[in-house]
C-alpha positions as a Markdown table, in Angstrom:
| # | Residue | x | y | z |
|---|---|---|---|---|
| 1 | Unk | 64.2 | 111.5 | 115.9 |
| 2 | Unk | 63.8 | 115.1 | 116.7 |
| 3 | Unk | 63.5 | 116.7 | 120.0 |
| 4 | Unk | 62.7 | 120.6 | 120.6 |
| 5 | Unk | 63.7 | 122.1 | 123.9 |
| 6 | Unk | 62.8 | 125.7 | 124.4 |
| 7 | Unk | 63.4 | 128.4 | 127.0 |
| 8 | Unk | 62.7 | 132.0 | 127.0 |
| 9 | Unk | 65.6 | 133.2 | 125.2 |
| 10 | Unk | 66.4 | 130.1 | 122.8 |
| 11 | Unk | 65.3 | 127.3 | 120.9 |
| 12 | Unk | 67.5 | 124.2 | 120.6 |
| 13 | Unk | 66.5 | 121.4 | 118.5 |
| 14 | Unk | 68.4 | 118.4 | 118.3 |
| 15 | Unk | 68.0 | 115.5 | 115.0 |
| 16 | Unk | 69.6 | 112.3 | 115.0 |
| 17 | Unk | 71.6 | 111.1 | 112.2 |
| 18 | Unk | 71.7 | 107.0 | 112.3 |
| 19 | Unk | 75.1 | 106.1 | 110.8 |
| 20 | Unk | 76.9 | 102.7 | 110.0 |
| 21 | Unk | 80.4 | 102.4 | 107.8 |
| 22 | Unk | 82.6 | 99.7 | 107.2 |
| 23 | Unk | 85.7 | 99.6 | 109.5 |
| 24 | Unk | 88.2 | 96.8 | 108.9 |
| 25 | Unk | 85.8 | 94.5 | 107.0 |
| 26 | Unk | 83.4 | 94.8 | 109.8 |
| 27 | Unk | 80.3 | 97.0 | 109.7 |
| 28 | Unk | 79.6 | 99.4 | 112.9 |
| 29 | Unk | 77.0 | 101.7 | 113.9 |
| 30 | Unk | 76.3 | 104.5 | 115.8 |
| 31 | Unk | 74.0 | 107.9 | 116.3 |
| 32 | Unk | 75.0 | 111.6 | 115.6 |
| 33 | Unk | 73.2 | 113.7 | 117.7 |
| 34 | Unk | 73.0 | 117.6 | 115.9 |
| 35 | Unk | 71.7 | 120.9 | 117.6 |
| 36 | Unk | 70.2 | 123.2 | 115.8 |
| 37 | Unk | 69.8 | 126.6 | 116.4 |
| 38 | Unk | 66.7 | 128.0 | 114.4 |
| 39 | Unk | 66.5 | 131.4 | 116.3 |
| 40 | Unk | 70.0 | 132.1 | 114.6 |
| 41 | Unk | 69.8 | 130.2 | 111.0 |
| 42 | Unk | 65.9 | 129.7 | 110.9 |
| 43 | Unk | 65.9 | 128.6 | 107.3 |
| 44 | Unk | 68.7 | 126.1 | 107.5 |
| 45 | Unk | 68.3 | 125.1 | 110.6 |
| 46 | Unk | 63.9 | 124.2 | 109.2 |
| 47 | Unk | 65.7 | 123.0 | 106.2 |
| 48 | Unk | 67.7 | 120.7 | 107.6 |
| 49 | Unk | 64.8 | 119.0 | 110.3 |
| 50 | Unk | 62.8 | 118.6 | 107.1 |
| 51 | Unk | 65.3 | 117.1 | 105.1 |
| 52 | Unk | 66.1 | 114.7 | 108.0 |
| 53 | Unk | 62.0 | 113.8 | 108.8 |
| 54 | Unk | 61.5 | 113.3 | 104.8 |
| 55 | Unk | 63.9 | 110.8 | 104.8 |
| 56 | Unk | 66.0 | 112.7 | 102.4 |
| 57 | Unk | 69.3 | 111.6 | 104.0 |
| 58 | Unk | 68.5 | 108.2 | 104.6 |
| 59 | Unk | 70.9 | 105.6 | 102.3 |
| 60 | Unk | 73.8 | 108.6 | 101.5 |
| 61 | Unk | 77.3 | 108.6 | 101.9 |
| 62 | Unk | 79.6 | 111.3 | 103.4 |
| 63 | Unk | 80.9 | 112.0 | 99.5 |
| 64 | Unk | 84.1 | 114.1 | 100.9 |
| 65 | Unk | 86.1 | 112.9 | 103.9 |
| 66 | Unk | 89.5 | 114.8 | 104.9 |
| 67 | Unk | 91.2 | 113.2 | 108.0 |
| 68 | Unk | 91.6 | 115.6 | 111.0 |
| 69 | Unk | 89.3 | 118.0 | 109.4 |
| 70 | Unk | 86.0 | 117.3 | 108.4 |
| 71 | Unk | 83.5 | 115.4 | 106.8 |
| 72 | Unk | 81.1 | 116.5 | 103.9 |
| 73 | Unk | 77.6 | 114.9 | 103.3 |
| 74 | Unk | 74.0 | 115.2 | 102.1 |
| 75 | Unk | 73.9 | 115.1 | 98.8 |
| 76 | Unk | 70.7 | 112.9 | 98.8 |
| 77 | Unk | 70.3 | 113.6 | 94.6 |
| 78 | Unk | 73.4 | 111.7 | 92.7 |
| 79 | Unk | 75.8 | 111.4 | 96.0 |
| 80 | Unk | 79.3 | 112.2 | 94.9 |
| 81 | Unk | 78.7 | 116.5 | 96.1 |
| 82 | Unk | 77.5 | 117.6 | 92.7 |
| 83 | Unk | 73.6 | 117.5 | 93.6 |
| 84 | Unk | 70.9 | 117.8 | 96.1 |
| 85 | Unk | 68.6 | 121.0 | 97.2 |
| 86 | Unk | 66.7 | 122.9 | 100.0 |
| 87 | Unk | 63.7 | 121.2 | 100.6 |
| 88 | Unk | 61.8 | 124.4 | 101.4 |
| 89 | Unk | 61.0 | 127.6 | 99.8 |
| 90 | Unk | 63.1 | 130.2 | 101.3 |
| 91 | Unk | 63.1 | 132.8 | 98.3 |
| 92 | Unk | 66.3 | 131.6 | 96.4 |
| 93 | Unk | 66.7 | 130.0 | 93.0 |
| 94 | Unk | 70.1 | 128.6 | 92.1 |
| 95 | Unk | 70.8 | 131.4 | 94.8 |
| 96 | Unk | 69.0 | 134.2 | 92.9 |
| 97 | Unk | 66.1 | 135.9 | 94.7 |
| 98 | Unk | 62.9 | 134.9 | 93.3 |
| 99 | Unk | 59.1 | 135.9 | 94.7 |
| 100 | Unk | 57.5 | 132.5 | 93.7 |
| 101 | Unk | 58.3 | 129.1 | 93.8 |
| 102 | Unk | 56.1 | 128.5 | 91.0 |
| 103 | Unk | 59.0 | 130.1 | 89.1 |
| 104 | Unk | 61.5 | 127.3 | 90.0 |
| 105 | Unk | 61.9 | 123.6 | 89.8 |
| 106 | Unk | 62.4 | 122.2 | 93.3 |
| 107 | Unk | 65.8 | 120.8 | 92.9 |
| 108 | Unk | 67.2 | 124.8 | 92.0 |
| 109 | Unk | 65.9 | 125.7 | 95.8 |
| 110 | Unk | 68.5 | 127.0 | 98.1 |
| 111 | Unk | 68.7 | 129.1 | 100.9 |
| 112 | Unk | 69.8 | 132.7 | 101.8 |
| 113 | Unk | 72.6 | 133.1 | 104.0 |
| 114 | Unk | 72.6 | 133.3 | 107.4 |
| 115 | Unk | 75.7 | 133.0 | 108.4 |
| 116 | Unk | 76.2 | 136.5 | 110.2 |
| 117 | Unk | 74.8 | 135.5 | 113.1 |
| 118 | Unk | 77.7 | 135.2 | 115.3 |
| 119 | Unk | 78.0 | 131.6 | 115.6 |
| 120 | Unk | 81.2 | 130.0 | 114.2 |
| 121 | Unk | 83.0 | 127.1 | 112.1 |
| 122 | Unk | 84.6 | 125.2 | 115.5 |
| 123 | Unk | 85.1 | 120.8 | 115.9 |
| 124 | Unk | 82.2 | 119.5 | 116.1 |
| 125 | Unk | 79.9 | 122.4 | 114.5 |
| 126 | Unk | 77.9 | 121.4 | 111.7 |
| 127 | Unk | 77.7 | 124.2 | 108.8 |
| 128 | Unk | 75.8 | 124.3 | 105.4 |
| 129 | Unk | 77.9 | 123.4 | 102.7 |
| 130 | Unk | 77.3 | 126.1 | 99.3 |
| 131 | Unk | 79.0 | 127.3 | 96.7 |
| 132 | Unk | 81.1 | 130.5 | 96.4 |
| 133 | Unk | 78.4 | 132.2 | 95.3 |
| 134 | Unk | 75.6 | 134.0 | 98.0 |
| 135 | Unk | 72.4 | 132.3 | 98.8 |
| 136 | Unk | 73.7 | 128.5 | 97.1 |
| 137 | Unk | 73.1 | 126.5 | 100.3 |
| 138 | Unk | 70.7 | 123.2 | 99.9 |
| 139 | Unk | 71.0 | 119.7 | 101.5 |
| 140 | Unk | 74.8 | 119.6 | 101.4 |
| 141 | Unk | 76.5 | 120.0 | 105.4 |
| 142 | Unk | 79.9 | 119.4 | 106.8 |
């Protein structure tokens, strides 16, 4: 689900995640409810919305879970945090700048950064996961 709320000086959107997990032999569910902010982190924020309306995240784990800290998901490709990919063409390949898409396979897309845009890493914030190299970011969140 996907809702868009706008005013005149933002754009919120909001996705829902639809979870379940095992706890204690029993299964459970329940629904993550994400804002994004595309008027700071256009691409990602785009990315991500797409990613979630293709389906892209339906059936994956959370590959990397550290207690009291956070929680690492979306690698929709081999699910274990090696794999997955931006979903649309934001002028990276493998996080080298490119002109074309033409010029790269699908699963080398990644996204420039656009992380200095004075929003931060605080509970409950949801950040695109990358390598430590620029422009790496894909499907990957935490």
């Amino acid at each position: 689900m996907i809702t868009i709320a706008n005013s005149e000086s933002t754009t919120t959107e909001y996705v829902e995640l639809n979870l379940s997990w095992t706890e204690n032999g029993a299964t459970k569910t329940g629904t993550v409810s994400l804002e994004l902010y595309p008027n700071d982190a256009p691409a990602h924020a785009e990315n991500f919305k797409q990613l979630v309306v293709q389906g892209k995240y339906d059936g994956t784990q959370f590959h990397r879970v550290i207690d009291d800290f956070m929680i690492q998901g979306g690698d929709f490709t081999n699910g274990d945090g090696t794999g997955g990919h931006a979903v649309i063409w934001d002028g990276y390949c493998n996080g080298q700048a490119m002109e074309n898409s033409a010029d790269c396979a699908a699963t080398g897309w990644t996204l420039g950064d656009e992380a200095d845009n004075g929003l931060l890493h605080e509970v409950c914030t949801i950040s695109m996961a990358k390598t430590n190299s620029p422009h790496t970011g894909g499907s990957q969140f935490f």
